[in-house]
N, C-alpha and C positions, 0 to 999 in steps of 0.2 A: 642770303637765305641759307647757303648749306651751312657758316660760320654758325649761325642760330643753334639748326639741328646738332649740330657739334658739341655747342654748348647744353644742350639739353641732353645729351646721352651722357654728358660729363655728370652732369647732375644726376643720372640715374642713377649712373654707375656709383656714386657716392651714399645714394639715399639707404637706408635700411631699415628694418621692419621695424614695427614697433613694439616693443614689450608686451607681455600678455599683464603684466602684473598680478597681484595675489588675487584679484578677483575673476579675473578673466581666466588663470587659473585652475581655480576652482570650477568654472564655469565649464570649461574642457573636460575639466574630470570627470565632473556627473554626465558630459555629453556622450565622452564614452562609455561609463558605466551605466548607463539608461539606454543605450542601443540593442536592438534584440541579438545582433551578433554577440555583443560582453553576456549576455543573459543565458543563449545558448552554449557559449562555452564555459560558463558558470556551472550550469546542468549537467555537464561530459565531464566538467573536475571534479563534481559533487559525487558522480558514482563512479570515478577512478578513485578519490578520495576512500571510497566506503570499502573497498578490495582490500585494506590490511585489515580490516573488522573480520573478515572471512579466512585469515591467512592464520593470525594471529590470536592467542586464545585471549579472552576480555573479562576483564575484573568482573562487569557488571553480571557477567554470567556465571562465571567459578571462578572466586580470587585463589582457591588455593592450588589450581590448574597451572595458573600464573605465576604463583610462589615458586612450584617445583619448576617449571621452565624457568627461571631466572638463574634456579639452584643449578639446572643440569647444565646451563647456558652459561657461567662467570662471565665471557667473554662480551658476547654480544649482547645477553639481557637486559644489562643494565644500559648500555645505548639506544635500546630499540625502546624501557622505557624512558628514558631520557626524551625523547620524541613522542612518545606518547602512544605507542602502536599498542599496547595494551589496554588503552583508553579512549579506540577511535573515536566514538561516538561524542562522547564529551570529551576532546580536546579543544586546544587552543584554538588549530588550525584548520582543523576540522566544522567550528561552531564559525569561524571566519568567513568560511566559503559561508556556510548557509545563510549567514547576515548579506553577505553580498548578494549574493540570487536572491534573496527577499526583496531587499532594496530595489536591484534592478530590474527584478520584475514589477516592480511598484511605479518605478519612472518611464519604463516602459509603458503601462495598462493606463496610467492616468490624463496624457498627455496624447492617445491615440483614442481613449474615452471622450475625451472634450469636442475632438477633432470627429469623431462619430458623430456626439450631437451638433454639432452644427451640419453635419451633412444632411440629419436628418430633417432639422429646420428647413433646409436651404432647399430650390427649386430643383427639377432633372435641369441637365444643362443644356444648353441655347442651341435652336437647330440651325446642325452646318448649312451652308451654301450649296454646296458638293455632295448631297446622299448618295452620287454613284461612287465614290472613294473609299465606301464603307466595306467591310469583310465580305457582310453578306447584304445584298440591294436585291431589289426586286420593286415591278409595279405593276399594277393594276390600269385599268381602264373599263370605267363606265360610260355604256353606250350612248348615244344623244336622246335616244328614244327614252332607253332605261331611265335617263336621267332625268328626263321631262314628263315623263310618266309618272314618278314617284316624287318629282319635286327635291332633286337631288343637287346641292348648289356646293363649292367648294367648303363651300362654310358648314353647313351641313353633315359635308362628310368628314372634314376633320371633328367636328362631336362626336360621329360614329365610331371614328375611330379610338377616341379617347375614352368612351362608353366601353367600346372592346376589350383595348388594354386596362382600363380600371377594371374590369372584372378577372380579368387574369391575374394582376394580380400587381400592376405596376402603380406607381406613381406618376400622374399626367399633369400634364400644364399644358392648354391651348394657346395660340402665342397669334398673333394676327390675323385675330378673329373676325374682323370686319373689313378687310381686304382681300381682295382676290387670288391672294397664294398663303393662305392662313398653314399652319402647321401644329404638331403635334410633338412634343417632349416628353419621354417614358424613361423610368428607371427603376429595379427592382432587385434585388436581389443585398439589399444592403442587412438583412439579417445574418449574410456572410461574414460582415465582418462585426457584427454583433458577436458571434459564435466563435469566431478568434477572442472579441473581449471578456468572454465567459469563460473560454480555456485559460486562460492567462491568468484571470481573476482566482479561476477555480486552483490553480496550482499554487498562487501566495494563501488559499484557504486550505490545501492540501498543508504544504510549509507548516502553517500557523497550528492547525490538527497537530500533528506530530511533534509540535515542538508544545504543548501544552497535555498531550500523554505524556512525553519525557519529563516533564516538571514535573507534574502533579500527578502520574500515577503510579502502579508501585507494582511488583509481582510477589508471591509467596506459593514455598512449599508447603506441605503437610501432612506425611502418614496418619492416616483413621485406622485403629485396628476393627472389627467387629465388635459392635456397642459402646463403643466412645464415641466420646462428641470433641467437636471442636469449634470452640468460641475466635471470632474476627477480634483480636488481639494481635497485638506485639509479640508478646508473650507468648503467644497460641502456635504461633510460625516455628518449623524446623529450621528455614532460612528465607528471610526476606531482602527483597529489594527496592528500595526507596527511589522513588523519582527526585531531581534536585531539590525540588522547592515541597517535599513531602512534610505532612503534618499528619500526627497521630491523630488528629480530630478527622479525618475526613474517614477513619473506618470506624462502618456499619455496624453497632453489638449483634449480626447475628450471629447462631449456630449449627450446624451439620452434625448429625448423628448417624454414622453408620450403623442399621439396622444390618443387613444381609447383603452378600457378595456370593454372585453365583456367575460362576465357569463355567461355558459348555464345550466339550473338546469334539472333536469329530470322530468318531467309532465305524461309518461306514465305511471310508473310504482306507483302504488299503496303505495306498502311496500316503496320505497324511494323517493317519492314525495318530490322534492324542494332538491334532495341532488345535489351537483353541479357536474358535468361532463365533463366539459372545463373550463378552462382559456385560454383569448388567450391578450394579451395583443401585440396593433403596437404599434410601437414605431419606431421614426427618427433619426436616429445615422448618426454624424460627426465626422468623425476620425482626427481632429488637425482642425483647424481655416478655414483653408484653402482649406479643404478637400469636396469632393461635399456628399450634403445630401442621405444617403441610407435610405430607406425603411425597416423594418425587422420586424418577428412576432415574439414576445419571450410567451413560453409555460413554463409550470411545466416540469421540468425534460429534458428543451430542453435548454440551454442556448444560446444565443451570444456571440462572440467572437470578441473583440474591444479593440485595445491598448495594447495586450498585458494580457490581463485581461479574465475571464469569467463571465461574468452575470447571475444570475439565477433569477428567480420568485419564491419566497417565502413567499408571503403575500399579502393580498389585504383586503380591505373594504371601507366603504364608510366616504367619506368627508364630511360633512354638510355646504355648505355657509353662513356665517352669518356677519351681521355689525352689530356694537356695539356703540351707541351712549353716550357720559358719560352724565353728569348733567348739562355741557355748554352747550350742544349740538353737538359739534365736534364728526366725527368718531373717538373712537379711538380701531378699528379694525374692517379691511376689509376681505374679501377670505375666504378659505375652510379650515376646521378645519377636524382633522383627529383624525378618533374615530378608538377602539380597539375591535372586534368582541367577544363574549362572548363564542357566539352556533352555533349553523349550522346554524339559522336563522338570523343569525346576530345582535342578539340582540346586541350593542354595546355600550363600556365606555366613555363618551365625557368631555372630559376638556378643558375649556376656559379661557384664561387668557391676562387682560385686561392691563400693565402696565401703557400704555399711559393716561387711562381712568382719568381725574380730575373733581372735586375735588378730589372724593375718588379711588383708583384702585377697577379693580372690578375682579370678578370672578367668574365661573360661572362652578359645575361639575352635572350630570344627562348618559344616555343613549339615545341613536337613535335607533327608533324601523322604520323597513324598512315598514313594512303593518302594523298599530298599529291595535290592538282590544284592546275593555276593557272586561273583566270578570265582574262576578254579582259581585264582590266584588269590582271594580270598580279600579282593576286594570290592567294596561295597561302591552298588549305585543302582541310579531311580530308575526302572524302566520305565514307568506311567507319570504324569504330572497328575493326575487325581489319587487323595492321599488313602490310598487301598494297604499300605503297611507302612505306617510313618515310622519316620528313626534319627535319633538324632548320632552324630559323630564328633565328638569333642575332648580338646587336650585342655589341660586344666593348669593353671598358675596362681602362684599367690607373692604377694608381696605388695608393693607401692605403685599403685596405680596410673598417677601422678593426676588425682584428680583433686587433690587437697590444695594444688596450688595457684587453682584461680583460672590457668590460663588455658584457654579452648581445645577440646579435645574432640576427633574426628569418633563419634559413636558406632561408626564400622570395622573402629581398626583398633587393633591389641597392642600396641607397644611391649615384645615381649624382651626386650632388653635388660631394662633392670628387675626383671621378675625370676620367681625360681620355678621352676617345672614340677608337675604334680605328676599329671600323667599325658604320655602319646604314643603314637603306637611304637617308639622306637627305645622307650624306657621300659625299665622291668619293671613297670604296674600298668601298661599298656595304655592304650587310648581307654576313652568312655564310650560305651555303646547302648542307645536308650530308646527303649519302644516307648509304646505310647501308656502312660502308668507306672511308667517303672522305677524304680530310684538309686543310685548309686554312691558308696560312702567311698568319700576321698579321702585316700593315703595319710596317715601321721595326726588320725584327726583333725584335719580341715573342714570336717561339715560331709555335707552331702548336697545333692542336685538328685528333683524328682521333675521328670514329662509328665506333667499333667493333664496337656490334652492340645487342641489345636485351635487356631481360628486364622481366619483371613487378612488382610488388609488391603485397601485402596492406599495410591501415593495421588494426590491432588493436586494441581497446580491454579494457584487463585489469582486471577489476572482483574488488572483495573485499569482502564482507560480511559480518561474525560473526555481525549482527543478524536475518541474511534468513531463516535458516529459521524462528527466534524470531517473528518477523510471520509468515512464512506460516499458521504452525501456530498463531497466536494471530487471527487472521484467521480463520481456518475457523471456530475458537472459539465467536467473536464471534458469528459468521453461526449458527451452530448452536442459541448460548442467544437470539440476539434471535426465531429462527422457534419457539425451546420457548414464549419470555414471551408470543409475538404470536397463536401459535394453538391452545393450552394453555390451555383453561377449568378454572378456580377454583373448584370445586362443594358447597355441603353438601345432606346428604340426610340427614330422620329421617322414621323410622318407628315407629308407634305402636299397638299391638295392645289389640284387648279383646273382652270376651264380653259376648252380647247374652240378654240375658232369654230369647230363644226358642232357645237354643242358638248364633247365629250367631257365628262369630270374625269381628269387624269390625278391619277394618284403613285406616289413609290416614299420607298421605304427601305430604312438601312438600319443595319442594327452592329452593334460594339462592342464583343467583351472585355471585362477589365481582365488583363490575364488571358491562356488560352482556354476556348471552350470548346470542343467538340461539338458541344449539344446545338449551339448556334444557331448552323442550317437550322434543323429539326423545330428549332423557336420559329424561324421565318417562316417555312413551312405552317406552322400553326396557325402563324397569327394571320399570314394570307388567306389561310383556310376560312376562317372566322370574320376575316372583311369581305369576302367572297360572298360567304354565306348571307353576309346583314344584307347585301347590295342585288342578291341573288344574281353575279356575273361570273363569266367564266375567267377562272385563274388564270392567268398570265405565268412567262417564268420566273420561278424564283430560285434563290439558292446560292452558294460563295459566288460573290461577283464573277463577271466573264474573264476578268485575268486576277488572276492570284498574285499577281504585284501589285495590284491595285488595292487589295486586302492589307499587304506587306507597308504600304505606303499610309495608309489608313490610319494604321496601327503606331507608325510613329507617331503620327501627325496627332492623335487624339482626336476632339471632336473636328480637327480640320477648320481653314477660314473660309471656302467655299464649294457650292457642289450644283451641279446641272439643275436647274429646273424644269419641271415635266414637258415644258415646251420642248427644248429642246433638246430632250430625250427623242 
């Protein structure tokens, strides 16, 4: 005999596993990637991931922010784009993660779905032997009288009790109905784990939202001065941003007309004098060609909604009117030029730029001061942002613009490099100084520059997202099944009837949460309360079993293979 065993540990020691092979595999693979652990640390790398979006400035926002940081950066720019940090959002690696948490929340939700419904098909589970094993036990006793009086038989009172619990709120099943220790099966609380599958659902619909704004929506800028319009064009955009899978056809022909732009600054208050307190800007919105003109007030933090789009209000300052006359005389530039606010008083950055201007182009940068003062030092600035003495300040250039050559020029900025100097203040023909009306002839016959008068502008920002409702309403979702799963107790309850030698209907009862519940007792409680009441007898105790290892033992055990019966109780 020992020779045998001998020989059989020889062989153990020899044997070895078996291959997974390529399908077994694979099989692994999605086991682990469909686990809710890969899922949740999918979600902790997806917003470690999103940290260089925040760090690092992103094409999709300002490519030319990104240009200069490469420029100032030789070193490291070009590695960091090599990796893609200036692209977090659409990268490689970045779009990797969120296929994976798509996926794994998919194999996760589908597969605990199934396993939902057949719980919910399937009966409460079968009553233990042993209900004093349970967390929380307790029983009752009807009297011989009570019970003869009212015609109260084992059988009887397990219907009662099942009549109880279904109104509460559980799932019942009577179970030996026509025997003398009949019992009851309760279970309730499985929209708990409904509301995990709702969370989980709701997040691969959150995912899918977001990733169908990214495609298919798009952002755009847009200065309106006062009494222009702007038509939903390509073309109509200062700068736009295209979602991947963007198509000209999906924008709306309508258009926005700034009518009026009205400021209101604060006058009473001392400490914030002149700080502004409204924006209200009307404006005339047509929804297609053919559509009649609306009316509407657009505010900070209040947008409109047109075409499918939302509008916001994000900017405004003031336009200065001005014609420009070159050295033939000819205009060559008419209308409102749009400066960039510096302060709260609007100190502002003015750029003009004359291409048409012949012989020479011209150009012209300085600031608009809305109330000028000069200082003893004699120089000039705004005290008030309401324009009670407007002025403009500007040096003047002529030469080559460098706009004849096709390639994109920033409309805020002067490139005064290859130009030749007119006038500033540190030349002998000084800066330009220009009230409102005034005009001034520049040096060696170049023309002239007249302030003709003033007006306002809104900066726009025109947002579109197919995705957005999709997150909203998957969001709310979310929030909805995570407070079912979180504050949704999982409960079983059996009940067990019998009749006592001297006539008494004895009754008890135990109850199980899946998980810890506090609320437990306070169920037992209840629900004695409520078979008391139907039975009109006096409660007996109830509450966490009389030894708390007995709970502890319960709880491994699950429903347990056996439990006292009321006899011998």
């Amino acid at each position: 005999m020992t020779k045998e065993k001998e020989s059989s540990r020889e062989v153990r020691s020899d044997a070895v596993l078996p291959a997974l092979g390529f399908t077994g595999t694979l099989r692994w693979a999605w086991t682990q990637l469909t686990s809710m652990r890969t899922a949740l640390f999918l979600l902790l790398l997806l917003a470690v991931a999103a940290v260089p979006g925040s760090l690092f400035p992103q094409r999709s926002a300002n490519p030319e922010v990104v240009t200069q940081y490469i420029q100032d950066n030789p070193d490291t720019g070009p590695v960091l784009d090599w990796f893609q940090l200036f692209d977090v959002y659409s990268s490689v690696w970045f779009s990797a993660i969120y296929l994976l948490l798509f996926i794994s929340l998919i194999g996760c939700v589908i597969p605990r779905a199934m396993a939902h419904g057949r719980a919910l098909r399937s009966q409460p589970p079968r009553t233990p032997k042993r209900l004093s094993r349970m967390p929380v036990y307790g029983t009752l006793e009807i009297p011989a009288a009570r019970a003869a009086e009212s015609g109260i038989t084992p059988s009887s009172a397990a219907a009662d009790a099942a009549a109880v619990l279904k109104k509460r709120g559980y799932r019942v099943e009577v179970r030996d109905a026509g025997t003398d220790r009949p019992s009851v099966g309760a279970e309730r609380g499985l929209s708990k784990e409904l509301g995990n599958l709702v969370f989980h659902t709701s997040l691969i619909g959150v995912l899918v939202s977001v990733a169908v704004g990214s495609l298919f929506g798009y952002n755009g800028q847009k200065v309106i001065v006062e009494g222009d319009s702007f038509v939903n064009t390509l073309v109509g955009y200062d700068s736009f941003t295209p979602g991947s899978n963007f198509s000209g056809d999906q924008l709306e022909p309508y258009s926005i007309r700034l009518d009026a732009f009205d400021v209101q600054f604060d006058r009473s208050q001392p400490t914030n004098y002149g700080s502004p307190i409204d924006f209200t800007a009307n404006v005339t919105t047509q929804d297609g060609p053919g559509a009649e003109p609306e009316e509407q007030v657009l505010k900070v933090n209040d947008p409109i909604t047109i075409g499918g789009t939302s509008v916001y209000l994000v900017g405004n300052g003031y336009a200065p009117v001005v014609t420009i006359r070159d050295g033939e005389g000819n205009v060559a530039l008419e209308g409102p030029v749009v400066s960039v606010p510096s302060d709260g008083l609007y100190t502002s950055l003015v750029v003009i730029k004359a291409p048409d201007a012949k012989p020479e182009q011209l150009g012209f940068v300085g600031f608009f001061l809305p109330t000028a003062f000069v200082d003893e030092a004699g120089v000039s600035f705004s005290r008030d942002p309401d324009p009670f003495n407007p002025q403009l300040n500007l040096n003047a250039y002529y030469g080559d613009l460098g706009l004849d050559e096709g390639n994109p020029k920033n409309v805020y900025v002067l490139d005064t490099e290859d130009l030749t100097e007119l006038n500033s203040r540190t030349s002998e023909n000084g800066g330009i100084t220009l009230g409102a009306e005034e005009t001034y002839e520049l040096p060696e016959g170049k023309g002239s520059i007249t302030f003709e008068g003033l007006r306002r502008y809104v900066a726009l920002d025109v947002h579109h997202d197919p995705g957005q409702l999709g997150a909203l309403v998957f969001s709310t979702l979310a929030l909805t099944g995570l407070s079912a799963s979180l504050f949704i107790g999982r409960r079983r309850l059996w009940v067990r009837t019998g009749a006592h030698a001297d006539g008494r209907v004895m009754v008890e009862y135990g109850l199980l949460a899946r998980g810890s519940d506090h609320r437990l007792s306070g169920e037992a409680k209840a629900v004695e309360g409520l078979l008391a009441k139907r039975w009109l007898v006096q409660q007996q105790r109830t509450g966490e079993n009389e030894l708390q290892t007995a709970g502890a033992r319960a709880a491994g055990s699950g429903t347990g293979e056996s439990h006292n019966d009321a006899k011998d109780k």
